[in-house]
C-alpha positions as a printed Julia matrix, in Angstrom:
216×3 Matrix{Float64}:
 -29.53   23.76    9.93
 -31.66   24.61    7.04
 -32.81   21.82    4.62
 -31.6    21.68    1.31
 -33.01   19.37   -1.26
 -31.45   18.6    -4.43
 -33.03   18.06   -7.63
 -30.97   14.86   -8.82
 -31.13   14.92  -13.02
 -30.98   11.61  -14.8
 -27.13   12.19  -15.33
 -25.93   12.22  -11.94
 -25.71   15.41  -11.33
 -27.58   17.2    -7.99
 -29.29   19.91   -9.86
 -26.94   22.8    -8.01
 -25.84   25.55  -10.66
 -23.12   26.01   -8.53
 -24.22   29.63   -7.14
 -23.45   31.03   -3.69
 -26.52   33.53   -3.49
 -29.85   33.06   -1.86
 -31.69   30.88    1.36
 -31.14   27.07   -0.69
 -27.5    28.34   -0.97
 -26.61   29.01    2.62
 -25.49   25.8     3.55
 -22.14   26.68    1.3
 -21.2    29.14    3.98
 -20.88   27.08    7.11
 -19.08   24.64    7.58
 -17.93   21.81    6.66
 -18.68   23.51    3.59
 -17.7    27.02    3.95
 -14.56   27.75    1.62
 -11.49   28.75    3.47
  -9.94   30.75    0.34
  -8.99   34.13    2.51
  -8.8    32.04    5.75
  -5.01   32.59    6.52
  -5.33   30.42    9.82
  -6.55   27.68    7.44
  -2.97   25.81    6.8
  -3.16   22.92    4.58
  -1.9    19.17    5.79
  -3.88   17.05    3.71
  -5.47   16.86    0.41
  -8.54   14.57   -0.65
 -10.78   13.6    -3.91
 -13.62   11.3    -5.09
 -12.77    9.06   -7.84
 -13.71   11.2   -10.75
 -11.68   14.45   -8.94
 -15.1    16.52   -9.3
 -14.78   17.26   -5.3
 -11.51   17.92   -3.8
 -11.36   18.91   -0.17
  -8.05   19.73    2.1
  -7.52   19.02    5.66
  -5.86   21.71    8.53
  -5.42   18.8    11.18
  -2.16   17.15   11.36
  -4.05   13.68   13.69
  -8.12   13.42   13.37
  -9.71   12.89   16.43
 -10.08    9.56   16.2
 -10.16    6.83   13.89
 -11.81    3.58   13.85
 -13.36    0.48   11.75
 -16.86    0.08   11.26
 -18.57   -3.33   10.53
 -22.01   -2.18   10.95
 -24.4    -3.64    7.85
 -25.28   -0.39    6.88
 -21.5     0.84    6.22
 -20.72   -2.31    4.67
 -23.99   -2.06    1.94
 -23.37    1.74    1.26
 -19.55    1.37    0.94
 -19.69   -1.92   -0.77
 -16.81   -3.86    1.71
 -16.45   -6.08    4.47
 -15.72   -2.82    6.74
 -15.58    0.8     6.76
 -12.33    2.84    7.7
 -12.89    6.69    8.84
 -11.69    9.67   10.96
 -13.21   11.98   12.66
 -12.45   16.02   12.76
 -14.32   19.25   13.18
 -16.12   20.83   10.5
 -13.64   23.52   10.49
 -10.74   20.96    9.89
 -12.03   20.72    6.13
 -11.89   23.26    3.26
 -13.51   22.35   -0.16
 -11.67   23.74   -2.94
 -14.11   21.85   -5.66
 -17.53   20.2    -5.59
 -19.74   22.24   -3.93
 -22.43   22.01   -6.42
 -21.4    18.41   -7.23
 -21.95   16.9    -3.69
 -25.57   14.63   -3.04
 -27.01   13.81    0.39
 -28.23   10.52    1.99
 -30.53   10.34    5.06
 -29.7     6.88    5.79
 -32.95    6.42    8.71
 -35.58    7.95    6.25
 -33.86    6.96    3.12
 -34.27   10.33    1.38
 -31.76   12.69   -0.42
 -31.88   15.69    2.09
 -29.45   17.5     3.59
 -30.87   16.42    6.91
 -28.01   15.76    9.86
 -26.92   13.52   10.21
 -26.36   12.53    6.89
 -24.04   10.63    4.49
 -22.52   13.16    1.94
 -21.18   11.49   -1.72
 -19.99   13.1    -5.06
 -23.34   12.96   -6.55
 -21.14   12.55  -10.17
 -18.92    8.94   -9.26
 -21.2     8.45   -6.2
 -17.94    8.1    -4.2
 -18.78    8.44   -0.34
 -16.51   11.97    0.82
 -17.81   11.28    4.6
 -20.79   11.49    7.38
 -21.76   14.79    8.55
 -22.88   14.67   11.99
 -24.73   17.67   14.15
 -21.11   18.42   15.5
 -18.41   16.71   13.68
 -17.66   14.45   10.42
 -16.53   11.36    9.32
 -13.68   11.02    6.5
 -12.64    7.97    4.73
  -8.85    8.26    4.8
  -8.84    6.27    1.41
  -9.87    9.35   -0.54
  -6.47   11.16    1.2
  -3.44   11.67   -1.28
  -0.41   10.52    1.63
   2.15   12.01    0.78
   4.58    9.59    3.21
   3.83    6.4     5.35
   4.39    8.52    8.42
   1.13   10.9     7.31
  -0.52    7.71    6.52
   0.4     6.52   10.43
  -1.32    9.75   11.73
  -4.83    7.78   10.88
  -4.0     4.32   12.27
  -7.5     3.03   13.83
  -7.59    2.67   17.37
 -10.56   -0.04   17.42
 -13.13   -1.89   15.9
 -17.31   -1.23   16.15
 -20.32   -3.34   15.87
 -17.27   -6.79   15.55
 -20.07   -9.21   16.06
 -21.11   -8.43   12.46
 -18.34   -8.72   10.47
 -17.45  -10.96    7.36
 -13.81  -11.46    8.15
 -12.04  -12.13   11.23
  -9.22   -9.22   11.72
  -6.73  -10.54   14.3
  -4.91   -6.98   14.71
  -4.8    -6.7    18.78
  -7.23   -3.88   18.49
  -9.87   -3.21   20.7
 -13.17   -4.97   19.47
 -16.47   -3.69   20.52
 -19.69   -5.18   20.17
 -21.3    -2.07   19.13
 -20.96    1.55   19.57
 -16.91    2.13   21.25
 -16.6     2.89   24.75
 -20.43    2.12   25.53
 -20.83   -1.77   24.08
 -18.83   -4.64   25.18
 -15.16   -5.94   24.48
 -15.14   -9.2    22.68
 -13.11  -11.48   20.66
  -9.18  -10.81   20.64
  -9.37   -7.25   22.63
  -5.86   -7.12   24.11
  -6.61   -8.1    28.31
  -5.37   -4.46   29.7
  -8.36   -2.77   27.34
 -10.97   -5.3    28.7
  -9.47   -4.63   32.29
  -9.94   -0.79   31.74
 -13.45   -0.98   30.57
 -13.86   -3.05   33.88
 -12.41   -1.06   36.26
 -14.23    1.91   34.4
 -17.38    0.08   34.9
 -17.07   -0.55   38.72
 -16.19    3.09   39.37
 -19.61    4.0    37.6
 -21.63    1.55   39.77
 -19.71    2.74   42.87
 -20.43    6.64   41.69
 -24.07    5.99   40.97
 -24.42    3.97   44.38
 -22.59    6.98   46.41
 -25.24    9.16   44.42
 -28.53    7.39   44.99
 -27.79    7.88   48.96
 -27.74   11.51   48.76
């Protein structure tokens, strides 16, 4: 994916004039950020905004892929809390109906403003994070969804905890809790027994597997 660097202006806004046209501009036509106005296999199940309303986005998928909590430092510094609640869905699942030339970019390893993947996309107006754009798929903060019912709401429960060991409160939900990355750290604290006898069994069939392969 091409580069694009914004010129930030003392006011908050990115420097985009909001034009579609020309090489800094092509990023606007893939996604996530392609516009799905004449998309008629685009159908709507969710709506989404940044404080100030400056980006709105909608959603096509009814359930994201998954959904988790994050206790990593760096999601609790940038989003200012103890933890950090997201979803994850295909670029294609999201449609942005304002902002395009009011979104900024955060290279988090580099610490630079360019639209380098992965990176950590914000309304560069209220500075409200909209979500992490990956190589292959993004990162939503359910908080910025208008649910319409508790049911819709339901559809983004969190199936686990990440990086546990660092967090600032203890969260005694019965969710798996993982040490670091999910499904490739270790279960800890108050992971329900029949998760951490999975992740066992899992474990011993991998061994077994890369035994069985290193004699052929």
């Amino acid at each position: 994916m091409a580069q694009h660097t914004p010129a930030y202006r003392d006011n908050g806004d990115n420097g985009d004039d909001g034009s579609t046209e020309g090489d800094l501009n092509a990023w606007k036509h893939r996604a996530p950020y392609r516009v799905h106005d004449d998309d008629l296999d685009f159908h709507v199940r969710y709506e989404g905004s940044c404080h100030c309303g400056k980006v709105k986005y909608q959603l096509s998928r009814e359930k994201p892929l998954d959904a988790k909590y994050c206790h990593c430092h760096t999601c609790q510094k940038i989003h200012g809390a103890p933890f950090q609640w997201s979803a994850i869905f295909h670029k294609e699942d999201i449609n942005f109906t304002h902002g395009h030339h009011d979104l900024g970019w955060y290279e988090s390893s580099e610490k630079t403003c360019v639209h380098k993947l992965p990176c950590k996309v914000s309304c560069a107006y209220c500075r409200t994070p909209i979500m992490d754009e990956g190589r292959n798929m993004i990162l939503l903060f359910p908080t910025l969804i208008d649910f319409k019912s508790e049911e819709d709401k339901k559809n983004f429960e969190p199936t686990c905890h990440m990086f546990y060991p660092r967090r600032v409160l203890d969260i005694n939900d019965g969710k798996p809790k993982w040490s670091g990355i999910s499904d490739s750290s270790e279960l800890i604290a108050d992971t329900p027994e029949e998760h951490k006898h999975k992740k066992r069994k899992e474990a011993e069939e991998k061994q077994k597997e890369d035994e069985k392969g290193g004699k052929t």
